[in-house]
C-alpha positions in Angstrom: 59.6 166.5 62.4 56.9 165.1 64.7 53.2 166.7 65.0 51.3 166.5 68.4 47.6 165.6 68.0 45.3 167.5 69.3 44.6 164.0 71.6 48.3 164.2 72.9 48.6 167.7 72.9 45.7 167.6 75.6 47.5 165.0 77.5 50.5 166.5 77.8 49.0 169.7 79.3 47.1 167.6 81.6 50.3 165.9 82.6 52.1 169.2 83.3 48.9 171.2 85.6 49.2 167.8 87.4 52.4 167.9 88.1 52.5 171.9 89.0 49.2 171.9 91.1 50.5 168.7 92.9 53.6 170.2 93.9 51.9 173.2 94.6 49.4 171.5 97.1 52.2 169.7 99.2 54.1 172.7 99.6 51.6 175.0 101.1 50.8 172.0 103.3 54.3 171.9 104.6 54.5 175.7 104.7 53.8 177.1 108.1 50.8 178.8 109.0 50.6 182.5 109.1 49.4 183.6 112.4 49.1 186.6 114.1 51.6 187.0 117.4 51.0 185.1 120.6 51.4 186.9 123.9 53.5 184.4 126.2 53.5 186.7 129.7 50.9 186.3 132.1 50.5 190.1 134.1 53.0 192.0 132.1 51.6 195.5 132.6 51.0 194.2 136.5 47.2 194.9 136.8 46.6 191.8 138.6 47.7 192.6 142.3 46.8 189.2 143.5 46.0 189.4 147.9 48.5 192.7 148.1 46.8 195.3 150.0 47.6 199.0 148.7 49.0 200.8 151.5 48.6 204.7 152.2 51.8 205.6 150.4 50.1 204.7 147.2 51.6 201.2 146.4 52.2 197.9 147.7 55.2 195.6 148.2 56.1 191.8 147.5 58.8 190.2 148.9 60.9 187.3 148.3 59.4 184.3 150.3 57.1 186.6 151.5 52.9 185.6 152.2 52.0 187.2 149.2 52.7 186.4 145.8 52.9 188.7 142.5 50.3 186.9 140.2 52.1 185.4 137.2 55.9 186.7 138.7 58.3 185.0 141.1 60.0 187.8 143.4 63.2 185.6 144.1 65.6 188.2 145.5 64.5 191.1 147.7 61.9 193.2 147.1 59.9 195.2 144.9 57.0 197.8 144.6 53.9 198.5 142.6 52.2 201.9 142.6 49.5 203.2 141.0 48.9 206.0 138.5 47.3 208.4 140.9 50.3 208.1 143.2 53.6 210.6 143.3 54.9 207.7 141.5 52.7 208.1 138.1 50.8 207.5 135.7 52.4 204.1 135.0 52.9 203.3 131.0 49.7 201.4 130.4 46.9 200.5 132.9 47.3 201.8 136.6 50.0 200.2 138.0 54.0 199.8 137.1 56.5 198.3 139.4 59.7 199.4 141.0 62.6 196.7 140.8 63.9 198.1 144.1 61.3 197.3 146.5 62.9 198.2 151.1 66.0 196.7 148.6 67.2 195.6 145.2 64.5 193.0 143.7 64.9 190.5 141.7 61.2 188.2 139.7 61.1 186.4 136.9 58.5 184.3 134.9 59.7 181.1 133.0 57.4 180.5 129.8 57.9 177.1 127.3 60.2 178.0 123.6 60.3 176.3 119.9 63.5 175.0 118.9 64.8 177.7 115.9 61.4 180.0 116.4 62.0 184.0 117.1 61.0 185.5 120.2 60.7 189.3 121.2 61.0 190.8 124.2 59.6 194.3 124.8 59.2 196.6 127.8 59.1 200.3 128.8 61.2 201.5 132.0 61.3 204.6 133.9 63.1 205.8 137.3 62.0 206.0 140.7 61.6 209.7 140.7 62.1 210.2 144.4 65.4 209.5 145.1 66.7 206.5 142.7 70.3 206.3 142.6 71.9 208.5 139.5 71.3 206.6 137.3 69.4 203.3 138.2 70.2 200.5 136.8 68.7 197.6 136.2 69.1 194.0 133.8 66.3 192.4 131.4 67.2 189.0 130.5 66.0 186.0 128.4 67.2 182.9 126.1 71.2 184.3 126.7 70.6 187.7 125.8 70.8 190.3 128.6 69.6 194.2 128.5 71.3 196.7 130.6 68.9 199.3 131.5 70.5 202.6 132.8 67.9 205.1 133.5 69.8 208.6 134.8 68.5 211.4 136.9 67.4 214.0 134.3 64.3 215.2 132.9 64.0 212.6 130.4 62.6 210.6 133.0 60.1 213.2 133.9 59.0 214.0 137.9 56.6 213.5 140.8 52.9 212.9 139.3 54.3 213.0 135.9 56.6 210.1 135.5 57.9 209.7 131.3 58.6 206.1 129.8 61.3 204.7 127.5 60.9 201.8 125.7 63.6 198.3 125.3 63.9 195.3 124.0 65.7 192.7 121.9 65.0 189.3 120.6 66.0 185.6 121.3 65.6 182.1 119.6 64.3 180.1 121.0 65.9 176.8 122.3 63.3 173.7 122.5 63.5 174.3 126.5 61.5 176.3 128.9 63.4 180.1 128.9 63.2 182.4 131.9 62.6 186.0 131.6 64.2 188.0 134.1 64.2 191.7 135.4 66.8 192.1 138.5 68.3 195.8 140.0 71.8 196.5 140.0 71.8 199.2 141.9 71.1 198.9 145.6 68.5 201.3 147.9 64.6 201.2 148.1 64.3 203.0 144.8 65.6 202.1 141.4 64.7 201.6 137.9 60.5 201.2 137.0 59.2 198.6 134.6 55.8 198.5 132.9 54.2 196.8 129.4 57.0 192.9 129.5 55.9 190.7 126.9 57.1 188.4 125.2 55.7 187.5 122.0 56.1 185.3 119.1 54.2 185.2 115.5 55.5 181.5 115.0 57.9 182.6 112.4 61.6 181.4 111.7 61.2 178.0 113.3 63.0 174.7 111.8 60.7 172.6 109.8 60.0 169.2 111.0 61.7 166.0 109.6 57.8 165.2 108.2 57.8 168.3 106.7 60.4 168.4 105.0 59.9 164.5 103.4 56.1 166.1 102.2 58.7 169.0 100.6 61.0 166.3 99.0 57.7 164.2 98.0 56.1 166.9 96.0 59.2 167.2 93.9 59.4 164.2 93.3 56.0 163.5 91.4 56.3 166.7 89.7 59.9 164.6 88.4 57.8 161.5 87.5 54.9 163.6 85.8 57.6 165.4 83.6 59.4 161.8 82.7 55.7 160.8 81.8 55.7 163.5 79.6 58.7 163.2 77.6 57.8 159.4 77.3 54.6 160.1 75.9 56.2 162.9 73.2 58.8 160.6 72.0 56.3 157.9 71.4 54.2 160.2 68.6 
């Protein structure tokens, strides 16, 4: 039988907190970062009317092409409508306006935003109807990185009425490709009335993406001088 001295006792502990703390260090340095979720819509609760005048049946329009542009939106088929929350067509979900997808006809915007290969993204919204005449039901698509969202809103009180419009909420989640995504909201349903959308983000907390190649050769690094600091070890205790 062998007996450690006190001497190589010591160095053998010293070898093994090396080794851990070492590994320890690299991989919280390759580890992502916790961060709290990033907001990637600009306007999403359309508060930001841009040059649009509010007209006196309490709401504006934008059209495709047209003079005036939807800040942060592109309005690339037809029409669509704001109103506010004091009009027949309120209170919106959150702030004072919400927008109609069928404008004088079925609308069409979008708003492109940039993606992380592998990393999570979630798409959120609330929709209601046009409560003046929508077609029964209204129906309308939210759509981003390959997923699509059929929204169906149907004439009933769920939906609520004339100075009391009610919300539903939707949404789903994507990952995200490396490329610039495009999210976009487009009516199915023809007429100047149709489903109502409030509150689009899009949101990411930075989890779930693919580590990078350095990142994973710091991974692969730290194990390996934990291996040589435990070979160390065993040479030293067979030496006593």
């Amino acid at each position: 039988m062998r007996f450690i001295s006190g001497n190589s006792a010591l160095r053998t502990t010293f070898l093994r907190t090396a080794a851990v703390s070492a590994l320890c260090a690299l991989t919280l340095a390759a580890a992502p970062s916790v961060a709290s979720a990033t907001e990637l819509l600009t306007n999403g609760s359309f508060e930001d009317i841009g040059a649009g005048v509010p007209e006196g049946w309490g709401g504006l329009t934008y059209y495709a092409g047209g003079p005036v542009a939807l800040p942060g939106w592109s309005v690339s088929a037809g029409s669509v409508d704001l109103t506010s929350s004091a009009s027949f067509w309120g209170p919106a979900y959150d702030g004072n306006y919400s927008l109609d997808i069928n404008g004088w006809d079925a609308g069409t915007i979008s708003q492109s935003f940039a993606t992380v290969l592998g990393q999570l993204y979630t798409v959120s919204f609330a929709y209601g109807r046009n409560v003046a005449g929508a077609p029964d039901p209204a129906l309308a698509t939210v759509s981003a990185g390959g997923t699509t969202f059929n929204v169906s809103a149907a004439n009933d009180a769920s939906f609520g009425s004339g100075h009391n419009m009610l919300w539903k909420t939707g949404g789903f989640s994507f990952t995200g490709t490396g490329s610039p995504t495009t999210l976009t909201l487009a009516a199915v349903t023809g007429g100047n009335g149709g489903v109502f959308f409030d509150k689009l983000s899009v949101q990411t907390d930075g989890a779930g993406a693919v580590p990078e190649p350095a990142t994973w050769a710091l991974m692969i690094g730290g194990f390996g001088i934990m291996g040589a600091a435990l070979r160390r070890r065993r040479r030293a205790l067979a030496a006593l």
